[in-house]
C-alpha positions in Angstrom: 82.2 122.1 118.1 80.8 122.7 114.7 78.8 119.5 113.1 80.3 118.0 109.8 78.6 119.1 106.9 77.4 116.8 104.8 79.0 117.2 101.3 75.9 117.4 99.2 74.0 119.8 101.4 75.8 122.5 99.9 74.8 121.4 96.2 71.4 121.1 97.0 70.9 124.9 98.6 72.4 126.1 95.2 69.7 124.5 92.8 67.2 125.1 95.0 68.8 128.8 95.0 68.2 128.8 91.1 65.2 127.1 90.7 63.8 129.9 92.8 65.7 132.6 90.2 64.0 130.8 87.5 60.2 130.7 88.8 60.7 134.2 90.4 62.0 135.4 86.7 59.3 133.6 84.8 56.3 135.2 87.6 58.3 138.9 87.3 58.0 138.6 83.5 54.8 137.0 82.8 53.4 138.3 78.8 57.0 140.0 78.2 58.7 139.1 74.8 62.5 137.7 75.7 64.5 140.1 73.6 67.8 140.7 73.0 70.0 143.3 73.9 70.9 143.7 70.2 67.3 144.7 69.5 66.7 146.7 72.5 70.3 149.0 71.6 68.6 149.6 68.0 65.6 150.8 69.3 67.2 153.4 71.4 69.3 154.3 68.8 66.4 154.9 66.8 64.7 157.1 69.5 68.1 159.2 70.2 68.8 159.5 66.6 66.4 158.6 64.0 68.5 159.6 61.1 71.5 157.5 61.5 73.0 155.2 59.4 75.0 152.2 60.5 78.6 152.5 59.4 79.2 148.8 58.5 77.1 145.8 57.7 77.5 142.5 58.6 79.7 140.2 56.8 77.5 137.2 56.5 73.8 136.5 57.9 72.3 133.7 59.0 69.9 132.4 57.0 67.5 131.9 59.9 67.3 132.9 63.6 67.6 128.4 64.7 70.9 128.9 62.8 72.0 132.1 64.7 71.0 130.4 68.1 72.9 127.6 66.7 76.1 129.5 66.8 75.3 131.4 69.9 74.9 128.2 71.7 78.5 126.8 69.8 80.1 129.6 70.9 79.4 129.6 74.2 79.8 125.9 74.7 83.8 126.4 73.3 83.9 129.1 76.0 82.7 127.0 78.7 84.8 124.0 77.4 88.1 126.2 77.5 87.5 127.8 80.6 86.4 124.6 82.2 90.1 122.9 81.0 91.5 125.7 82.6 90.1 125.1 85.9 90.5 121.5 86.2 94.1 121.5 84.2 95.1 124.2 87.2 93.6 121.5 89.5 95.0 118.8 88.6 98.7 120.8 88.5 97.8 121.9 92.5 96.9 118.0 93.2 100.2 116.5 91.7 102.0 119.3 93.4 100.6 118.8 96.7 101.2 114.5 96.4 104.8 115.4 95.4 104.9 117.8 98.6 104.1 114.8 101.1 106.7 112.7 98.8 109.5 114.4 100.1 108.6 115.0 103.5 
């Protein structure tokens, strides 16, 4: 007979599990600069192909790099707020499904 698992066992073996990414991460790249793939694609280009020019420019520019982490971190926060609605709106629709299941029984 298998022992009932406590229900916040489970949560506390997954931040441990990321805490240990994180300090792993920050031991593995110890003096690296944290750079972005954006910067690390022009570079190759520039090594595979020192002559070529971009075909387009950007529209607009941030005026700063706090302002373009600014957006980043918007954007991904809409993301996460519609996929998150998603999830618990599918929920939610399996829950009042599954109440209106044992009504009729």
């Amino acid at each position: 007979m298998k022992a009932p698992e406590k229900p916040g066992f489970r949560n506390i073996i997954i931040i441990a599990a990321i805490a240990a990414l994180l300090v792993f991460s920050i031991f593995v790249s110890r003096g690296e600069d944290f750079e972005g793939t954006d910067g690390q694609a022009q570079k190759a280009i520039e090594e595979l192909s020192p002559g070529y020019q971009p075909w387009f420019s950007s529209v607009w520019t941030p005026p700063g790099s706090e302002i373009e982490s600014l957006l980043f971190a918007l954007q991904a926060a809409l993301g996460s707020g519609i996929i998150g609605y998603y999830f618990g709106y599918q929920r939610g629709r399996d829950k009042h499904r599954e109440k209106e299941k044992k009504c009729y029984k």
